[in-house]
DSSP file (Angstrom, degrees, kcal/mol; ACC not computed):
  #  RESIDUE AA STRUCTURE BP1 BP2  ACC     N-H-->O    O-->H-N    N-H-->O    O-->H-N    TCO  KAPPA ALPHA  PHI   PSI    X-CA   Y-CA   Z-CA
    1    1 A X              0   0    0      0, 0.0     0, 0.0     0, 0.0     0, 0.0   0.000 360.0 360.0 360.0 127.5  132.2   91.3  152.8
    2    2 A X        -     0   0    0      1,-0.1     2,-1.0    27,-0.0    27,-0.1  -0.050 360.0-123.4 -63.9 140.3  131.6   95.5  152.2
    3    3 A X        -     0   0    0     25,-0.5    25,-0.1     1,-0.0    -1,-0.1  -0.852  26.3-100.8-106.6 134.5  132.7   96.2  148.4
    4    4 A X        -     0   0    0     -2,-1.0     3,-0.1     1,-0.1    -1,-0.0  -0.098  25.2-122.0 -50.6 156.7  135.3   98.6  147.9
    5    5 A X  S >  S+     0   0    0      1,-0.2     3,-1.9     2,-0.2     8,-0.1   0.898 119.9  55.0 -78.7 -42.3  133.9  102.2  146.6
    6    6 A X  T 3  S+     0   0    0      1,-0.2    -1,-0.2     7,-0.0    -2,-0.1   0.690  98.9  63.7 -61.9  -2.2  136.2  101.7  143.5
    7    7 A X  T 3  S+     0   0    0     -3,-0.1     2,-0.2    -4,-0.1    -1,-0.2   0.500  90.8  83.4 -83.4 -18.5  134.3   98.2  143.0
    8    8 A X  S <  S-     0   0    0     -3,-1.9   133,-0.0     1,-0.1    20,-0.0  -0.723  87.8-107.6-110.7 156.4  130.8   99.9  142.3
    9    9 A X     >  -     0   0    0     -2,-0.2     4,-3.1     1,-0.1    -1,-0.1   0.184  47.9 -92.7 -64.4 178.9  129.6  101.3  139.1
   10   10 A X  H  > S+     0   0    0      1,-0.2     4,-1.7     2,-0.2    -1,-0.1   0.857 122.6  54.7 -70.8 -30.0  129.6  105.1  139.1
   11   11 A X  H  > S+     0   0    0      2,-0.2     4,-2.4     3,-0.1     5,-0.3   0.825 109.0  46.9 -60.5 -49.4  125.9  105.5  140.1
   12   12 A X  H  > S+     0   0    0      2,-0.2     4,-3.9     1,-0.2     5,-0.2   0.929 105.8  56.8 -76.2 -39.1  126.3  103.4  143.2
   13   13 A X  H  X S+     0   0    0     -4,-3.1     4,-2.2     2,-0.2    -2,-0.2   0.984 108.5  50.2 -52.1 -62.2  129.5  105.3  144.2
   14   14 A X  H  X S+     0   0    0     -4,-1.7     4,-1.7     1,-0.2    -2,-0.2   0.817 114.8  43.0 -51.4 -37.3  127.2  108.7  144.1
   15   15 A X  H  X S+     0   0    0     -4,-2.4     4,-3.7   121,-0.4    -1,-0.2   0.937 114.7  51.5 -77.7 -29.8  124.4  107.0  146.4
   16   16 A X  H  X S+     0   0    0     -4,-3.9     4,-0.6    -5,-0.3    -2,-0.2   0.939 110.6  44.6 -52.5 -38.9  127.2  105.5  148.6
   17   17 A X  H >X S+     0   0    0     -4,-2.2     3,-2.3     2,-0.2     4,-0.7   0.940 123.1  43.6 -71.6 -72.5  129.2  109.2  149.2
   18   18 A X  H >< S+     0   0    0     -4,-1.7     3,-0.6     1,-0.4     4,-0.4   0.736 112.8  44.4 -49.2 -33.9  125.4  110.3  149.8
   19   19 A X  H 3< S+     0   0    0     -4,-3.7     5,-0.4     1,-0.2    -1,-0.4   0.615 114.9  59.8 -76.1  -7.3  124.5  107.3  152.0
   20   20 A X  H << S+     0   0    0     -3,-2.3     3,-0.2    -4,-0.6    -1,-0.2   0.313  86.0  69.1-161.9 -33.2  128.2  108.2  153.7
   21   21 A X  S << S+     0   0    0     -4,-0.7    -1,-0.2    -3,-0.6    -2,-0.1   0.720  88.7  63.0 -74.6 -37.8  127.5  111.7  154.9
   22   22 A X  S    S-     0   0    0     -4,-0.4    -2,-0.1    -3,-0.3    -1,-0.1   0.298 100.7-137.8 -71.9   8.2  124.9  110.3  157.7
   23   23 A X        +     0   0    0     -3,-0.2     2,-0.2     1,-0.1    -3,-0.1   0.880  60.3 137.6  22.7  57.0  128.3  108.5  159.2
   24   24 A X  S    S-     0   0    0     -5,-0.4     2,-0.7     2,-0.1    -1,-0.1  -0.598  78.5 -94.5-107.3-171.5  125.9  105.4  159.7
   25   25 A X        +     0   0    0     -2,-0.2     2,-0.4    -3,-0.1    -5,-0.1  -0.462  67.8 160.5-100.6  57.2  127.1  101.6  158.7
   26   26 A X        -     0   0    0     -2,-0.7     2,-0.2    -7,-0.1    -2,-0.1  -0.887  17.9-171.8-101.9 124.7  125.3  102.1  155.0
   27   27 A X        -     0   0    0     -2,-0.4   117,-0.4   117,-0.0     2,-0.1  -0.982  16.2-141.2-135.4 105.2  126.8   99.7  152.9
   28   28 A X        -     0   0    0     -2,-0.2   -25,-0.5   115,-0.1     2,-0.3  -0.432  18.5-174.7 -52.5 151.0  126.2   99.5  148.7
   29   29 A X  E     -A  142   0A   0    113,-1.0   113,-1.2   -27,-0.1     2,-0.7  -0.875   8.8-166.5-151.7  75.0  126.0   96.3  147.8
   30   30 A X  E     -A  141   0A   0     -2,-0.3     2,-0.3   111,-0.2   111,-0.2  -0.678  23.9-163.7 -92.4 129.0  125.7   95.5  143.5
   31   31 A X        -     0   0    0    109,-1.0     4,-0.1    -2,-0.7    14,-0.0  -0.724  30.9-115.5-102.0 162.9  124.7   92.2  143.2
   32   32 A X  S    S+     0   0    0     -2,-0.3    -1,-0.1    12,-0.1     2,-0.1   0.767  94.6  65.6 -63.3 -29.4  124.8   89.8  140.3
   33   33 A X  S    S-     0   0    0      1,-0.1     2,-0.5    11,-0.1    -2,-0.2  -0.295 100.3 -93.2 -83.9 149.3  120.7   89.4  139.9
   34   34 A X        -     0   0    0      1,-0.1     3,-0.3    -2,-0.1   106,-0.3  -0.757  28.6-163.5-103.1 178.2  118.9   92.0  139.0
   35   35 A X        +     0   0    0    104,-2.0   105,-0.1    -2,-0.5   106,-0.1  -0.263  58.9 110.9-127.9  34.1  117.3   94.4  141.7
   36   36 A X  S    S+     0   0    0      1,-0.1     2,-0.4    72,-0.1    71,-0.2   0.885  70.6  40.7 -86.7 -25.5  114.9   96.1  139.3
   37   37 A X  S  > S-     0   0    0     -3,-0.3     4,-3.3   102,-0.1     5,-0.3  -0.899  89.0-116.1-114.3 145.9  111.4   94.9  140.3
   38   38 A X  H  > S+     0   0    0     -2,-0.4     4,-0.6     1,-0.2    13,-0.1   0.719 119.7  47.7 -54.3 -14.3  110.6   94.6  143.9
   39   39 A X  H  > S+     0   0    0      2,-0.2     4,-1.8     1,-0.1     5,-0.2   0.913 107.4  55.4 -82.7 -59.0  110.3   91.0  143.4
   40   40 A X  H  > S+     0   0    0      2,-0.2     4,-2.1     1,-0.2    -2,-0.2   0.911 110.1  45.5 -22.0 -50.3  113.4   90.7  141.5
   41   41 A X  H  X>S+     0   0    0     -4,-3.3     4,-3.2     1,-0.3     5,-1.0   0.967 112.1  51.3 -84.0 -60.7  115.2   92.2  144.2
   42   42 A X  I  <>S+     0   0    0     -4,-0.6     5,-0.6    -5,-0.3    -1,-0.3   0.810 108.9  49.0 -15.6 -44.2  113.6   90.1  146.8
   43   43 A X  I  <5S+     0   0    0     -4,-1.8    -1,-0.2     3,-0.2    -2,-0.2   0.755 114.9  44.5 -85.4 -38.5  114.2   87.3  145.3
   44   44 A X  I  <5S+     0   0    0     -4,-2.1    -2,-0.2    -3,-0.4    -3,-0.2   0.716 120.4  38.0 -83.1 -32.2  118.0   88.3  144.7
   45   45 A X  I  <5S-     0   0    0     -4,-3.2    -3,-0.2    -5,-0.1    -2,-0.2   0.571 115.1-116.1-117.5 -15.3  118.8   89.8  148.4
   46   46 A X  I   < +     0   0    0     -5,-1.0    -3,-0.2     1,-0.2     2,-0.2   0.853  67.7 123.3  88.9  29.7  116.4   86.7  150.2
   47   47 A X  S   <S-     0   0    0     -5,-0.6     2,-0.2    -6,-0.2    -1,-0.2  -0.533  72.3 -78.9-132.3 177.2  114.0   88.5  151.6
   48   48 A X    >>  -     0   0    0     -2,-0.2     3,-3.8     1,-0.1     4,-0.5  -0.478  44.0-130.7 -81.0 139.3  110.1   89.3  152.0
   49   49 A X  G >4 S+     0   0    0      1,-0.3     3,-1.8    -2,-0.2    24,-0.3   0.950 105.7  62.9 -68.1 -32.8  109.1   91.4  149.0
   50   50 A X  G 34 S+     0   0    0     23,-0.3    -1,-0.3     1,-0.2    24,-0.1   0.214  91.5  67.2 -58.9   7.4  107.4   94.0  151.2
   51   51 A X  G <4 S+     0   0    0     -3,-3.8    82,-1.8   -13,-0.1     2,-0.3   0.353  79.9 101.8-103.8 -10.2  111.0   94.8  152.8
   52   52 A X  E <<  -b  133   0A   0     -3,-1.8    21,-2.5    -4,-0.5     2,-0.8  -0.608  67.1-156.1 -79.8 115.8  111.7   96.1  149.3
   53   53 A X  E     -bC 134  72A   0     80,-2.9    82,-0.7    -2,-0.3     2,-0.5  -0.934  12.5-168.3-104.6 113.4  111.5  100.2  149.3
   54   54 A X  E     - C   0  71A   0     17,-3.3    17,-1.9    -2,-0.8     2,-0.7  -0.778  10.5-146.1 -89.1 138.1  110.8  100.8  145.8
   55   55 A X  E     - C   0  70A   0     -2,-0.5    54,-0.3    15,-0.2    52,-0.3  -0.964  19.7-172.4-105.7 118.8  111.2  104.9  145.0
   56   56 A X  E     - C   0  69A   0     13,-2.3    13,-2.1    -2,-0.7     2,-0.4  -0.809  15.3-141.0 -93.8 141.6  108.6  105.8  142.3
   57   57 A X  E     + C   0  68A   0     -2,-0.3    36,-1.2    36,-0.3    11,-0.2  -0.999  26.9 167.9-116.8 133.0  108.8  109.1  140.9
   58   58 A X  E     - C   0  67A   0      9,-1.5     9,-2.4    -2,-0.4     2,-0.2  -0.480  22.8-141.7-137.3 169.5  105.6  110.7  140.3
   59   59 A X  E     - C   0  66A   0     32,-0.4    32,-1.2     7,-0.2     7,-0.2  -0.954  29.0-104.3-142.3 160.1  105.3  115.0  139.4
   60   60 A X  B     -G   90   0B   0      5,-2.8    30,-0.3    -2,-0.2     7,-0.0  -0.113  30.9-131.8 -56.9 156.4  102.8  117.2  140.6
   61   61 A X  S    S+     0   0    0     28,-1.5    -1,-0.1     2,-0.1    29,-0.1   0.856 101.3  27.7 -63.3 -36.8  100.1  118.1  137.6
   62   62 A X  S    S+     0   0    0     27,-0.2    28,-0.0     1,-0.1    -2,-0.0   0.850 129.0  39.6-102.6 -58.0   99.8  121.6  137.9
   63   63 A X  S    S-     0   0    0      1,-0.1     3,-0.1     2,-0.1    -2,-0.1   0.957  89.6-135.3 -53.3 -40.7  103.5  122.5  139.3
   64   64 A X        +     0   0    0      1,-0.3     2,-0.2    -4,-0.0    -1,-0.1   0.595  53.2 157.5  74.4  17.3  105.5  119.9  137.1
   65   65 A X        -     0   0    0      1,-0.1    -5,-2.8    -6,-0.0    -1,-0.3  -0.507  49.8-115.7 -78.6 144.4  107.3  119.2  140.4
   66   66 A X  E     -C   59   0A   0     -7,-0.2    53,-0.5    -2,-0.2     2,-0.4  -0.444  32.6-167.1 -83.8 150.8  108.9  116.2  141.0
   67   67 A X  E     -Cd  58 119A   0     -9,-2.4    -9,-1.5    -2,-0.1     2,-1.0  -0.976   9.5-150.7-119.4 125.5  107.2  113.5  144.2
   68   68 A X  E     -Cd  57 120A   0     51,-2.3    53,-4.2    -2,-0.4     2,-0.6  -0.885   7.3-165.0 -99.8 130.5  109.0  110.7  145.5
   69   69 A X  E     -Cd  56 121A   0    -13,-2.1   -13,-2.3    -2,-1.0     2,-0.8  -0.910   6.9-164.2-115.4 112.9  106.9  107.6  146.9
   70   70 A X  E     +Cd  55 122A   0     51,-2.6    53,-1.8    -2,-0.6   -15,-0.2  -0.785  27.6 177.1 -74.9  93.7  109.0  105.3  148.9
   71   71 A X  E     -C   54   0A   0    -17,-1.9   -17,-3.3    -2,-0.8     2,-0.5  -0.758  35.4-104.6-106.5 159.0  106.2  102.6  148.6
   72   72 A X  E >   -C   53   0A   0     -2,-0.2     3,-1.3   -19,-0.2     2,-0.6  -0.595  38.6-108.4 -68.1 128.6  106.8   99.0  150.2
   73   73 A X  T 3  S+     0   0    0    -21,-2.5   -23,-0.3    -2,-0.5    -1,-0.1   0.354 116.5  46.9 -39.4  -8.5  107.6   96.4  147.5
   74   74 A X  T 3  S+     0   0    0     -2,-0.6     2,-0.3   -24,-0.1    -1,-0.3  -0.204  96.8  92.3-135.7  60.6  104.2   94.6  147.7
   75   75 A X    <   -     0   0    0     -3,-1.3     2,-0.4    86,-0.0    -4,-0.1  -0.940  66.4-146.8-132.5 132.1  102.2   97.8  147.8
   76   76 A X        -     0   0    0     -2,-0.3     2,-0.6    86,-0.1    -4,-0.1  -0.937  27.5-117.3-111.4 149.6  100.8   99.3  144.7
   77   77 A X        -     0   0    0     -2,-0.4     2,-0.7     1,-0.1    85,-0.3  -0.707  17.5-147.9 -85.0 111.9  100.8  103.1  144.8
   78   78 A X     >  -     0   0    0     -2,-0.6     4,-2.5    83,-0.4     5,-0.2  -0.618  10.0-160.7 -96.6 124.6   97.2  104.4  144.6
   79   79 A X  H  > S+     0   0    0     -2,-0.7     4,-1.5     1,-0.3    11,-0.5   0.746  84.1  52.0 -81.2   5.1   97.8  107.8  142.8
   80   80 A X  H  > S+     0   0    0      2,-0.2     4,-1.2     3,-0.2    -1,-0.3   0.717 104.3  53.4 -89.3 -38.5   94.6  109.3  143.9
   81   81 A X  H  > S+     0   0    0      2,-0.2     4,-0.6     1,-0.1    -2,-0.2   0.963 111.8  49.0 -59.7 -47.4   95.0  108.6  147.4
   82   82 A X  H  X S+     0   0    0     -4,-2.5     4,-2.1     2,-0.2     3,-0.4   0.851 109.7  46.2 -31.0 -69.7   98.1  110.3  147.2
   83   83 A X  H  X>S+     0   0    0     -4,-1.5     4,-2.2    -5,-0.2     5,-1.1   0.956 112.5  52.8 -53.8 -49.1   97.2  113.4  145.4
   84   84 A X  H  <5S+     0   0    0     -4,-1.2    -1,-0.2     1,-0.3    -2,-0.2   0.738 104.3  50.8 -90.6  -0.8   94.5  113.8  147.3
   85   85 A X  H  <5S+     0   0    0     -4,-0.6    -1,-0.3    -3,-0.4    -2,-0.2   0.785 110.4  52.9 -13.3 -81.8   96.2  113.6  150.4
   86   86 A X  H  <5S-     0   0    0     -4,-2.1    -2,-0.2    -3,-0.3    -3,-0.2   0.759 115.3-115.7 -59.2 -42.8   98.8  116.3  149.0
   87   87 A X  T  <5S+     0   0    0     -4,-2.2     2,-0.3     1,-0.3    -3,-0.1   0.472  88.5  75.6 106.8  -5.1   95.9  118.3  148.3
   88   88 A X  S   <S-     0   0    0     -5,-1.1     2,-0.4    -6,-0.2    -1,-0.3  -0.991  85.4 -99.4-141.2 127.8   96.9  117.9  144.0
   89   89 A X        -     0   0    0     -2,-0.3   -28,-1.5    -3,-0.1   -27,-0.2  -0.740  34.1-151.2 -71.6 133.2   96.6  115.6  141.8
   90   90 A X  B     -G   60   0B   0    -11,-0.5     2,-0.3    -2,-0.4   -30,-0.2  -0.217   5.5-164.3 -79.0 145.4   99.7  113.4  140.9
   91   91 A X        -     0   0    0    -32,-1.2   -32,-0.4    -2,-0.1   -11,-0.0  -0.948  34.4-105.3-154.1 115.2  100.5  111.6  137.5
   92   92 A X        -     0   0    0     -2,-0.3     2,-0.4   -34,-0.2   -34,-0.2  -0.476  46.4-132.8 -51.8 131.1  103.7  108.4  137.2
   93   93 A X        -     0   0    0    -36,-1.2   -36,-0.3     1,-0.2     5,-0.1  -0.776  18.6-113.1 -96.0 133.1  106.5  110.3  135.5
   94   94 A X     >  -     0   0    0     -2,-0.4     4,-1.3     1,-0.1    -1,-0.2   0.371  29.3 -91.0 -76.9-142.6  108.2  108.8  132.7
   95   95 A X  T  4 S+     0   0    0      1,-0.2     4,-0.4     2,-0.2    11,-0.2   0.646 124.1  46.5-108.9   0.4  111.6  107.6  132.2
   96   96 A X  T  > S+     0   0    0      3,-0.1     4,-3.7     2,-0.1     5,-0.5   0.834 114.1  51.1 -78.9 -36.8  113.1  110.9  130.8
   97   97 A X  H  > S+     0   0    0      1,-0.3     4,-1.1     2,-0.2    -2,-0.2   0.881 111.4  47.2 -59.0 -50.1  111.4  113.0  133.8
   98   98 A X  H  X>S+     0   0    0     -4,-1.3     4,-2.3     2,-0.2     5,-0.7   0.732 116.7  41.0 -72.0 -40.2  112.7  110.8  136.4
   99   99 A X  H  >5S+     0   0    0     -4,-0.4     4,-0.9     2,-0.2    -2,-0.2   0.900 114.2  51.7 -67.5 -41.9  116.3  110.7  134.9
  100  100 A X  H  <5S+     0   0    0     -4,-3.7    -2,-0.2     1,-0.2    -3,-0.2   0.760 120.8  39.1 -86.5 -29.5  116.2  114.6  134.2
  101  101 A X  H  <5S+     0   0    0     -4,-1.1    15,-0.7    -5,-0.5    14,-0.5   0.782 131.9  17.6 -94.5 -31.5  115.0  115.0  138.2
  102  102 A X  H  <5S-     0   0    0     -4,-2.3    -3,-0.2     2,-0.3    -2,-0.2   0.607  94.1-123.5-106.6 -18.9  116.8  112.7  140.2
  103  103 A X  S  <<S+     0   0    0     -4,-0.9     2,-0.2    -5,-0.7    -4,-0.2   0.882  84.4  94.2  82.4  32.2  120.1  111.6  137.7
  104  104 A X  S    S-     0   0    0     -6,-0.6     2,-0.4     6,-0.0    -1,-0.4  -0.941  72.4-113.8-137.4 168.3  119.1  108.1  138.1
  105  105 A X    >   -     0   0    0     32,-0.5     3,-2.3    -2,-0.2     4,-0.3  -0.767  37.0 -85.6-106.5 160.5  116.8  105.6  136.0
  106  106 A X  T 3  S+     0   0    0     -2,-0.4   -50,-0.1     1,-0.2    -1,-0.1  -0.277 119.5  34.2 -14.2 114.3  113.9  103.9  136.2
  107  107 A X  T 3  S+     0   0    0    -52,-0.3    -1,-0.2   -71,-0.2    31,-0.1   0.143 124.0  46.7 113.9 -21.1  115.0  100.3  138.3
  108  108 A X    <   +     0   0    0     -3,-2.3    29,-0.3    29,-0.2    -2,-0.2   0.099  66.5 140.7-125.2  32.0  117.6  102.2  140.4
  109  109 A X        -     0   0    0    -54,-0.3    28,-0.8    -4,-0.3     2,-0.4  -0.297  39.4-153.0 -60.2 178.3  116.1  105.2  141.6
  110  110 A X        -     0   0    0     26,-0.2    26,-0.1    27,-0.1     3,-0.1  -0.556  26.0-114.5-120.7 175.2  117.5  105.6  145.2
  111  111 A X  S    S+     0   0    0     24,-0.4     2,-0.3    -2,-0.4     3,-0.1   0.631  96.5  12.0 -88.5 -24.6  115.9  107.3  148.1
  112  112 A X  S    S+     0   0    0      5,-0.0    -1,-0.1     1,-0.0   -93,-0.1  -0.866  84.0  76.7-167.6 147.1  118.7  109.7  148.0
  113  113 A X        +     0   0    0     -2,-0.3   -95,-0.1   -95,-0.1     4,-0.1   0.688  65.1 153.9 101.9  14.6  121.5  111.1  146.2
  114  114 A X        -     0   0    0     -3,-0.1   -12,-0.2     2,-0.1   -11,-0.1   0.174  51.2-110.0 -72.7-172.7  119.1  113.0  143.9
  115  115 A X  S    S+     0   0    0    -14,-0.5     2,-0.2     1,-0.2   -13,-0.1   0.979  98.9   3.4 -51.7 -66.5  120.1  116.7  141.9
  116  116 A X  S    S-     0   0    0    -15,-0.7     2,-0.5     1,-0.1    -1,-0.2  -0.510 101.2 -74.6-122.3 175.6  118.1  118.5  143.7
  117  117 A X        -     0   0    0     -2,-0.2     2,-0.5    -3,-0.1    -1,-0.1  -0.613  45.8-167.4 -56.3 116.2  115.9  118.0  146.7
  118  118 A X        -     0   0    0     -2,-0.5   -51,-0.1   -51,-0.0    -4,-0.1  -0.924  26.4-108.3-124.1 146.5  112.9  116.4  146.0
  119  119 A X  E     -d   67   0A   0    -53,-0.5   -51,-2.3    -2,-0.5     2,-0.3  -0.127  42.2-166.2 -29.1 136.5  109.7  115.9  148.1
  120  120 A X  E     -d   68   0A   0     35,-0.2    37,-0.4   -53,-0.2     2,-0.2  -0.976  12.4-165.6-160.6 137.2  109.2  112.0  149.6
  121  121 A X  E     -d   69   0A   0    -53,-4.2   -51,-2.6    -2,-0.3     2,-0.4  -0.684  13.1-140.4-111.0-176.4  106.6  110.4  150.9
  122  122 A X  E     -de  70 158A   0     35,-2.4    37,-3.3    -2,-0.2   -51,-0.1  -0.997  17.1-121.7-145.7 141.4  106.9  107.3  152.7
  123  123 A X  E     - e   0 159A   0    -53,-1.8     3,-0.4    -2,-0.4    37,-0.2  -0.430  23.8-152.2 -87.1 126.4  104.3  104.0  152.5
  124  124 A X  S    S+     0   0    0     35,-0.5    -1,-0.2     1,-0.2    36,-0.1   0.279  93.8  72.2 -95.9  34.2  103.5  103.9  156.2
  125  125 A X  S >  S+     0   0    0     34,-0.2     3,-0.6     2,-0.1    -1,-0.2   0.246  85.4  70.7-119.4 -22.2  102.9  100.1  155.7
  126  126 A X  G >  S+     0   0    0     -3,-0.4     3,-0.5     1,-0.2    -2,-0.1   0.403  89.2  63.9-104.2  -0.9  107.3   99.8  155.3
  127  127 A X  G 3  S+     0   0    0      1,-0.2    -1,-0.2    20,-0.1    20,-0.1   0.580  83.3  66.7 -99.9  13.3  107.9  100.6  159.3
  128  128 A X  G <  S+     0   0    0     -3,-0.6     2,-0.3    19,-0.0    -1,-0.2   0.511  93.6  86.4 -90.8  23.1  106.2   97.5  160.7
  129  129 A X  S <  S-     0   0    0     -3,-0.5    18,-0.6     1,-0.1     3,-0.1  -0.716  75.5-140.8-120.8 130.1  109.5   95.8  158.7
  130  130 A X  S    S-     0   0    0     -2,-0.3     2,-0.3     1,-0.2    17,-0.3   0.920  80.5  -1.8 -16.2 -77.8  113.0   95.5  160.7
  131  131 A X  S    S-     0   0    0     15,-0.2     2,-0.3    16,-0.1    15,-0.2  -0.998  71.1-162.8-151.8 148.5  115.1   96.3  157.9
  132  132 A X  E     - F   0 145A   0     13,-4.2    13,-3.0    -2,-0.3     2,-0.2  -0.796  14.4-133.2-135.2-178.4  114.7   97.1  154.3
  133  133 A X  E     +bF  52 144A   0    -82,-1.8   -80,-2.9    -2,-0.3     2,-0.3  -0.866  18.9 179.2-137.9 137.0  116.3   97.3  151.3
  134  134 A X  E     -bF  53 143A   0      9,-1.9     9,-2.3    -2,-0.2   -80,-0.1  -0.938  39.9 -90.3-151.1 173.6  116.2  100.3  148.6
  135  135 A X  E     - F   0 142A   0    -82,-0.7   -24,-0.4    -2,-0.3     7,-0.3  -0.179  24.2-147.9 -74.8 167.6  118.0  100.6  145.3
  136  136 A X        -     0   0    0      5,-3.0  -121,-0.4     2,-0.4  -120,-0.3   0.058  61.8 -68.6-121.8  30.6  121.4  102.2  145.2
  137  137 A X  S    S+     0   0    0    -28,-0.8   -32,-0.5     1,-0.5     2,-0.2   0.285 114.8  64.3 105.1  -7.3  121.4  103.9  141.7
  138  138 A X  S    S-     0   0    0      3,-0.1    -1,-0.5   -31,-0.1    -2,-0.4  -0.673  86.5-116.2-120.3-155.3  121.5  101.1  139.6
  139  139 A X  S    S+     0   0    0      1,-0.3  -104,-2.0    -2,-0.2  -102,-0.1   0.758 120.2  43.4 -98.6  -9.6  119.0   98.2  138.9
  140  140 A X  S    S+     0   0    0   -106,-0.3  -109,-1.0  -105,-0.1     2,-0.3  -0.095 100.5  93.7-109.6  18.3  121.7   95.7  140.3
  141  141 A X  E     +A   30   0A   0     -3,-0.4    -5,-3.0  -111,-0.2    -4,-0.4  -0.984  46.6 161.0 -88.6 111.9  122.6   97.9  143.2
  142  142 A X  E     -AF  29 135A   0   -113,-1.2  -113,-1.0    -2,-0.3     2,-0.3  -0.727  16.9-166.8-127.8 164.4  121.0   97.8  146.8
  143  143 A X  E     - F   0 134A   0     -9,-2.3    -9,-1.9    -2,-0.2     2,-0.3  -0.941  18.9-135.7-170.3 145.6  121.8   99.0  150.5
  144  144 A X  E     + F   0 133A   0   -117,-0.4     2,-0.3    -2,-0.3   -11,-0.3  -0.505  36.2 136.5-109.4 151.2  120.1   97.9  153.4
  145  145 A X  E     - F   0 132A   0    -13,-3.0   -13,-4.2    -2,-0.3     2,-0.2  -0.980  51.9 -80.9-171.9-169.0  118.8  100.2  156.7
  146  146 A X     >  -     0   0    0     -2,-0.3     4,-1.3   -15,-0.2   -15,-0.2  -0.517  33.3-114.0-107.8-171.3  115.7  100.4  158.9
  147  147 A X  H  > S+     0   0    0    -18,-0.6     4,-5.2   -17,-0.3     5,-0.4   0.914 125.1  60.3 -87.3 -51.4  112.1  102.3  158.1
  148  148 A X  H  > S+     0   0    0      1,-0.3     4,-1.5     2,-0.2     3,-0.4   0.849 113.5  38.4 -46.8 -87.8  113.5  104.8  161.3
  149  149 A X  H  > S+     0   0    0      1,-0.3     4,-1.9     2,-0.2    -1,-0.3   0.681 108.7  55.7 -15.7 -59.7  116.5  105.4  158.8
  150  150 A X  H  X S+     0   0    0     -4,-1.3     4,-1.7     1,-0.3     6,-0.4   0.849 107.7  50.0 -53.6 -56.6  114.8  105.6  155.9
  151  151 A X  H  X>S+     0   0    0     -4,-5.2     4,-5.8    -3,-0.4     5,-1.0   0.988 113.3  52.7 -50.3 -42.9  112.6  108.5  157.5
  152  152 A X  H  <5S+     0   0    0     -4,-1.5    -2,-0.3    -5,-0.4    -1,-0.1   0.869 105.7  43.4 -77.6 -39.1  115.8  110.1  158.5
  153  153 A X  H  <5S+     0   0    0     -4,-1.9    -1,-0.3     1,-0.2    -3,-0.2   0.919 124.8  37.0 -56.5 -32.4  118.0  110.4  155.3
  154  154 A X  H  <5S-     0   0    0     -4,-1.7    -2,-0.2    -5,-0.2    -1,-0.2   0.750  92.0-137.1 -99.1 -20.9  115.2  111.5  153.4
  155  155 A X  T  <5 +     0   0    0     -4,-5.8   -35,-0.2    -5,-0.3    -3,-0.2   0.815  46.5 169.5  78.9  14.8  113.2  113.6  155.7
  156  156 A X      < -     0   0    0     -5,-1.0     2,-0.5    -6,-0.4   -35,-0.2   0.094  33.7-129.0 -59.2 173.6  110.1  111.9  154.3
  157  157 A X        -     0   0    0    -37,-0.4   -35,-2.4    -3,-0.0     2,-0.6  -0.981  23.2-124.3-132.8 127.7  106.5  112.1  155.6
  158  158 A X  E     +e  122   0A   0     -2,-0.5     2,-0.3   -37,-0.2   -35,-0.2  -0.680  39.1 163.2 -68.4 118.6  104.5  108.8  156.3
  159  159 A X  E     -e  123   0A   0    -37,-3.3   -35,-0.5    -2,-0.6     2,-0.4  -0.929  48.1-112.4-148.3 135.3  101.1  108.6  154.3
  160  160 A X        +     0   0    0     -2,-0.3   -37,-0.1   -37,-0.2    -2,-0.0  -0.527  42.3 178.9 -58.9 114.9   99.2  105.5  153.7
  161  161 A X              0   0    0     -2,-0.4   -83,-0.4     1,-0.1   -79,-0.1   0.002 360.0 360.0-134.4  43.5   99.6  105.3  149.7
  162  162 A X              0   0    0    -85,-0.3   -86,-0.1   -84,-0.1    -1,-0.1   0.339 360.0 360.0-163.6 360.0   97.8  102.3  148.7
């Protein structure tokens, strides 16, 4: 059963109006468990941990621009592959950078809904999957779609990142 938008914390109401704007059937979800580690959340929604789209936020070295990597939950992000990929090297941003760049924390970052726009890549290892799962803005918040979705709200680019 869908939970009313007045039912979700204040974070998960701002990725739901974002998820809401693609007039698709994206549905926030806060569950009791938390959804902070891709296992966690796995574990919590029933599902294979590799359906899990964790957003990491990483920033450029030399710009101080912020990267998202949508990586699949039993993928570790190799940040040198990345960077070098990009053409730059790349550095994991901590937990003020991440807040101050998207308006979420660490353990609920979202794919979406950010301040601003930010650059996203996407683990091309997360389309051979149905359906996934990414956070909805808190660590107990989740919302379900396909990897074809996933490209499309975010306008990501598929790169091999581990």
């Amino acid at each position: 059963m869908p939970q009313r938008k007045d039912a979700l914390s204040d974070s998960a109401i701002k990725v739901q109006l974002a998820l809401d704007r693609f007039k698709l059937d994206f549905q926030v979800l806060e569950l009791p468990g938390s959804t902070r580690t891709a296992s966690d959340a796995a574990r919590v929604i029933g599902c294979e941990v590799g359906q899990i789209a964790k957003s990491l936020v990483f920033h450029f070295l030399k710009k101080e621009k912020p990267l998202l990597v949508i990586a699949s939950g039993s993928n570790r992000v190799n940040v040198e592959l990345v960077g070098s990929n990009l053409g730059e090297a790349i550095v994991m941003a901590g937990a003020d950078y991440v807040r101050a760049s998207t308006g979420f924390s660490i353990g609920g970052v979202p794919p979406l809904g950010h301040i601003a726009p930010i650059r996203t890549i996407i683990d091309q290892e997360i389309m051979q999957y149905k359906e996934i799962w990414a956070a909805a803005g808190t660590p107990h918040a989740v919302f379900r779609l396909t990897p074809d979705e996933l490209l499309r709200i975010t306008q990501g680019e598929l790169m091999q990142v581990s």
